[in-house]
C-alpha positions in Angstrom: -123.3 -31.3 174.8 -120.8 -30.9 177.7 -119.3 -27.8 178.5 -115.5 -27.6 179.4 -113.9 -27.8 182.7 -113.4 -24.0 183.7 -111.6 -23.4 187.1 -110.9 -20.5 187.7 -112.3 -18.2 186.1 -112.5 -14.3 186.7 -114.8 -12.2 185.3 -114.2 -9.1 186.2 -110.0 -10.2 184.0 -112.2 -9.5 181.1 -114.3 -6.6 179.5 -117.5 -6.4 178.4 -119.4 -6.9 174.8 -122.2 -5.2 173.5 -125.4 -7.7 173.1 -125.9 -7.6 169.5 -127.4 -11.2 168.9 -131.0 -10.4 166.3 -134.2 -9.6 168.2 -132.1 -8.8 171.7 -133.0 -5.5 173.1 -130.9 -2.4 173.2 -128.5 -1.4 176.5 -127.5 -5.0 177.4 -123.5 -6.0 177.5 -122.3 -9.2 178.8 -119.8 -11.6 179.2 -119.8 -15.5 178.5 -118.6 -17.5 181.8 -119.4 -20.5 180.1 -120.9 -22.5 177.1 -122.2 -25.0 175.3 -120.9 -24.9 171.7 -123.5 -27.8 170.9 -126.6 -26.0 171.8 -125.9 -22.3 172.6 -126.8 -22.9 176.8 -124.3 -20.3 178.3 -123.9 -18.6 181.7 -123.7 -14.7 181.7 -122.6 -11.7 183.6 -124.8 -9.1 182.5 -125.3 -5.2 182.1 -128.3 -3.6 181.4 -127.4 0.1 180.9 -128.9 2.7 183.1 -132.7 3.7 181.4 -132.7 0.3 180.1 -136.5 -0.9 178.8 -137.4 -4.0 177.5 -141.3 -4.6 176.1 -143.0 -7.6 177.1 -141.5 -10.9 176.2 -140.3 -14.4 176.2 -137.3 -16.3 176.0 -137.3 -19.6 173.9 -135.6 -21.0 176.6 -135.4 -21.6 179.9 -133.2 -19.3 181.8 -132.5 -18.3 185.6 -132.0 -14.4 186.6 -130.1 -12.9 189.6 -129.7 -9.5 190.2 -126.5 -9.0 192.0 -126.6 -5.1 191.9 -128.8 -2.2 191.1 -132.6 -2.9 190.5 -135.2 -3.9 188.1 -138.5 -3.0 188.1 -140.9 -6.1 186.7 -144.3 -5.1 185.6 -145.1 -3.0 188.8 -143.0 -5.1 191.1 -139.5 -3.6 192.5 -136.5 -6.1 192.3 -133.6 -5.5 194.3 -130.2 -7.0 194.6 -130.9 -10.5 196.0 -133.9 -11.2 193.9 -134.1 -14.7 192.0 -135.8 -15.4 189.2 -136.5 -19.1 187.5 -138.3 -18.8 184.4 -139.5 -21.6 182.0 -139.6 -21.4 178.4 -142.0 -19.7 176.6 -143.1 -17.4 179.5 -143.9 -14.4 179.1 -142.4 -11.3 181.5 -144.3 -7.9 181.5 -142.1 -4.7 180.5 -139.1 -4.7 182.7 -136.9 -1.2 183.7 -134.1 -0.3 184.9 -133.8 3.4 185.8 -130.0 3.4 187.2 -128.9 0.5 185.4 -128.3 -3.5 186.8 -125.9 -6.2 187.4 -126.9 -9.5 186.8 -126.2 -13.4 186.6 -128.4 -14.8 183.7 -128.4 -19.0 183.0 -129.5 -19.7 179.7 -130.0 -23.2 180.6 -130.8 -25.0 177.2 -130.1 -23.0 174.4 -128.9 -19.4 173.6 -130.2 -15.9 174.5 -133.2 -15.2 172.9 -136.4 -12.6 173.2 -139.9 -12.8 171.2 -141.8 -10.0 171.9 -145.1 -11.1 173.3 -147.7 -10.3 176.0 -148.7 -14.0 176.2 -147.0 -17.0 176.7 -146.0 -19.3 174.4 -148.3 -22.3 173.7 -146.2 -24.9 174.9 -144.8 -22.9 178.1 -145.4 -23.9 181.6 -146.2 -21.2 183.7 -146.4 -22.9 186.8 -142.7 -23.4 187.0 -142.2 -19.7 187.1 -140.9 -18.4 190.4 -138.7 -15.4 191.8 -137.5 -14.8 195.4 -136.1 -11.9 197.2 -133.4 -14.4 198.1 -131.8 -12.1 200.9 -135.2 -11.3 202.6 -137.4 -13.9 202.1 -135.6 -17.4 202.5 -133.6 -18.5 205.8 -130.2 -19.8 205.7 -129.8 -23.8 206.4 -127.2 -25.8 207.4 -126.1 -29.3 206.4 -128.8 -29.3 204.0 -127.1 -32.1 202.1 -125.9 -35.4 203.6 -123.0 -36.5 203.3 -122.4 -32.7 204.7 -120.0 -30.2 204.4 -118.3 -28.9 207.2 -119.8 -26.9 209.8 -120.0 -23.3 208.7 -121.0 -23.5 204.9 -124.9 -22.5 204.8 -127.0 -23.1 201.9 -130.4 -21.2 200.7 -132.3 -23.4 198.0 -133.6 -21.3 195.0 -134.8 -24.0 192.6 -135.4 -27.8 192.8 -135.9 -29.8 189.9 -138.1 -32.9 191.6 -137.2 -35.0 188.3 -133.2 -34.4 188.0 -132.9 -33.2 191.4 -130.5 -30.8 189.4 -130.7 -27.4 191.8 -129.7 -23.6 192.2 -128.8 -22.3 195.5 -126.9 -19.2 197.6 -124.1 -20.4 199.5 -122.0 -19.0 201.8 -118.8 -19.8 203.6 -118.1 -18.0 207.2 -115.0 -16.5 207.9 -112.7 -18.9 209.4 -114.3 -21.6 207.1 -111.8 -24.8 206.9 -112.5 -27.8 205.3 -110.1 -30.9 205.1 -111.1 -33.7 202.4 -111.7 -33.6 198.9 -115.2 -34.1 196.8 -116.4 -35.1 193.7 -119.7 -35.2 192.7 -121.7 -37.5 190.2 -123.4 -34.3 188.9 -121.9 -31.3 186.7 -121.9 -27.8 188.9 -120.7 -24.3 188.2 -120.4 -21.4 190.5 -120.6 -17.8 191.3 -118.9 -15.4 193.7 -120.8 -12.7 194.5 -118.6 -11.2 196.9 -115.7 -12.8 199.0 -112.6 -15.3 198.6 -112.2 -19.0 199.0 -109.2 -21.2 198.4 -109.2 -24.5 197.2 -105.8 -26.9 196.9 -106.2 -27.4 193.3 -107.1 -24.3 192.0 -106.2 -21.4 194.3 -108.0 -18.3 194.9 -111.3 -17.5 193.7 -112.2 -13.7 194.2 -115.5 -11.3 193.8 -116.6 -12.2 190.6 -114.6 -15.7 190.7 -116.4 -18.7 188.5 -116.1 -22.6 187.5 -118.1 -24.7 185.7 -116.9 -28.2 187.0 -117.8 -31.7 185.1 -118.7 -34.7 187.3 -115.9 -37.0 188.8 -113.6 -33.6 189.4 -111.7 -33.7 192.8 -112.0 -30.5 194.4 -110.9 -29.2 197.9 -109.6 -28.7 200.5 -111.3 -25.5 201.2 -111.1 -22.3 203.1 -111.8 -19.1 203.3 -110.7 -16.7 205.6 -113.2 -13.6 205.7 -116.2 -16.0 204.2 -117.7 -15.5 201.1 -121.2 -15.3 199.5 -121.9 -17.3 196.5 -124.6 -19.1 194.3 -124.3 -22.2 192.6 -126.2 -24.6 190.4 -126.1 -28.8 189.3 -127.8 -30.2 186.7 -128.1 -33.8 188.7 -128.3 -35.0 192.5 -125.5 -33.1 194.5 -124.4 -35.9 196.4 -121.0 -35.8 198.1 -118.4 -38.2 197.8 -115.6 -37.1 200.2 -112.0 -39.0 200.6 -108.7 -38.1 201.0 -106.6 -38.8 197.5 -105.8 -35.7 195.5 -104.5 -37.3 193.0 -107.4 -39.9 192.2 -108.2 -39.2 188.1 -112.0 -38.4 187.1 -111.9 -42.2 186.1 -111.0 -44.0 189.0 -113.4 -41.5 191.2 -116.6 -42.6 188.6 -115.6 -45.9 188.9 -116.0 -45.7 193.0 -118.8 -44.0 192.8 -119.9 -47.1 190.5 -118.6 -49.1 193.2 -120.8 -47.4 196.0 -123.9 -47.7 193.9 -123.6 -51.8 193.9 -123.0 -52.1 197.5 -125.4 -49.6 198.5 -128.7 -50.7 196.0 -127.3 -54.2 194.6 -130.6 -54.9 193.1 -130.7 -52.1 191.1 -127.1 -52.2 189.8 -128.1 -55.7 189.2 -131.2 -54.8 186.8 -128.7 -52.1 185.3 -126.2 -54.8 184.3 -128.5 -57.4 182.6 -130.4 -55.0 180.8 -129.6 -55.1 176.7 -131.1 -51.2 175.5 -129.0 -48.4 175.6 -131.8 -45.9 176.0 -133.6 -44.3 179.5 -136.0 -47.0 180.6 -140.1 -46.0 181.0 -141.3 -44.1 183.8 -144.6 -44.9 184.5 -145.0 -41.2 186.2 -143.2 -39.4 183.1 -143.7 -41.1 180.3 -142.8 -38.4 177.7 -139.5 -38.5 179.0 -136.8 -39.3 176.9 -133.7 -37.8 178.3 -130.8 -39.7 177.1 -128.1 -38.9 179.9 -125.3 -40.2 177.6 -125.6 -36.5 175.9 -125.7 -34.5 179.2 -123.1 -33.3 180.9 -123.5 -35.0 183.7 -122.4 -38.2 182.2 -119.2 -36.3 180.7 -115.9 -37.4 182.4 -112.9 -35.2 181.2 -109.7 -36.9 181.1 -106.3 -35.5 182.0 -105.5 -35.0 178.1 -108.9 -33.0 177.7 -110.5 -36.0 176.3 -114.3 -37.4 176.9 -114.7 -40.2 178.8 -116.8 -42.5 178.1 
């Protein structure tokens, strides 16, 4: 259920398509930055025309919403650009409008697009996961957020934690003048937005205003730069942990295998119990014990080889 590398990616190279998938509402057009051909989970620009209406609802899925321009109104709430929504399956939203029309960045995160018309939640929803942010207003920048850090000068803002995966969405930015001299690879998946600026990275060039990847682990990426700054979100469906060095051309092999490496040096007893355990499924979790994520099917666990192939 991996998606494929895609770096880089412009969306604003491409036109966009009316929403026509059954029991979608009218005045919606997209266009598909990424997806899952397994399960339908896709990343979307997204128009809703101006007047748009949509009744109260749910999505079958869980999905994340980010209004880059324009505004939605929610219920009786206002929603301008900046504002973050994460929303777990099954909830239900009240009637949202949009009287001059919006730009947005939806995450369907597990599946495809959906809408069930509905003024209560589903049964098996979670409504205490639901959250939304004014993301420009109401949450301060931070820097070195994550250790091993970046480089002085790229700030992060956290929009959604996941205490179990530690999978996360964020708003980055870059300053002008930003320079960065290593590479990274992460043990994670991660795909990005830009909402406004350019960045340059060795491998892959420019990536404008509308400029997107969706990046399997083990990828090197970097150096960076950027020389007017840019403004960005991102997300990672695993712990975004850092592994910096200095060999561009180390394969998506040979940097899992370090990263392998790293894990018995730094917690031998655990790679231990890893090694002389017999089952090839997730062991219990006394704290989660309904659990049964098999991260052999996840992308994380996806290492794309030089020839396109899967590895392992």
């Amino acid at each position: 259920m991996a998606r494929p590398h895609i770096e880089p990616f412009v969306d604003r190279d491409v036109d966009f398509k009316n929403m026509d998938l059954s029991g979608m509402p009218n005045g919606i057009k997209y266009k598909i930055l990424s997806m899952d051909t397994d399960n339908g989970a896709c990343t979307l620009t997204v128009q809703y025309d101006a007047g748009f209406k949509q009744p109260p609802g749910f999505c079958y899925n869980e999905m994340e919403i980010f209004i880059q321009e324009g505004s939605l109104k929610v219920g009786d709430k206002l929603c301008l650009k900046g504002h973050y929504f994460f929303v777990p399956a099954g909830k239900s939203l009240p009637e949202i409008t949009s009287e001059t029309g919006a730009l947005l960045l939806i995450f369907y995160n597990f599946g495809p697009p959906s809408f069930q018309e509905s003024d209560e939640n589903h049964d098996n929803c979670d409504p205490s996961k639901y959250a939304n942010v004014n993301s420009y207003e109401g949450l301060d920048w931070t820097g070195n957020a994550l250790y091993p850090a970046t480089a002085p000068g790229c700030l992060l803002k956290m929009l959604h934690y996941d205490e179990k995966t530690h999978g996360m969405t964020f708003l980055y930015c870059m300053v002008p003048g930003f320079w960065q001299d290593n590479i990274s690879y992460h043990d994670c998946a991660e795909e990005a937005y830009h909402i406004w600026g350019t960045s340059w990275m060795m491998q892959f060039g420019d990536l404008p205003t509308g400029g997107y990847f969706w990046r399997p682990a083990y990828i090197n990426h970097g150096c960076f730069k950027s020389d007017h700054g840019i403004l960005a979100i991102g997300r990672t469906d695993g712990d975004l942990h850092n592994h910096f060095h200095h060999d561009p051309f180390s394969t998506p092999k040979e940097n899992a295998e370090r990263a392998a490496a790293r894990l018995a040096r730094q917690r031998p007893a655990m790679y231990k119990w890893i090694l002389t355990q017999d089952h090839n499924h997730v062991p219990h979790d006394f704290e989660n014990p309904d659990d049964h994520v098999d991260p052999t099917q996840s992308d994380t666990a996806q290492i794309i080889n030089p020839d396109g192939s899967h590895w392992p």
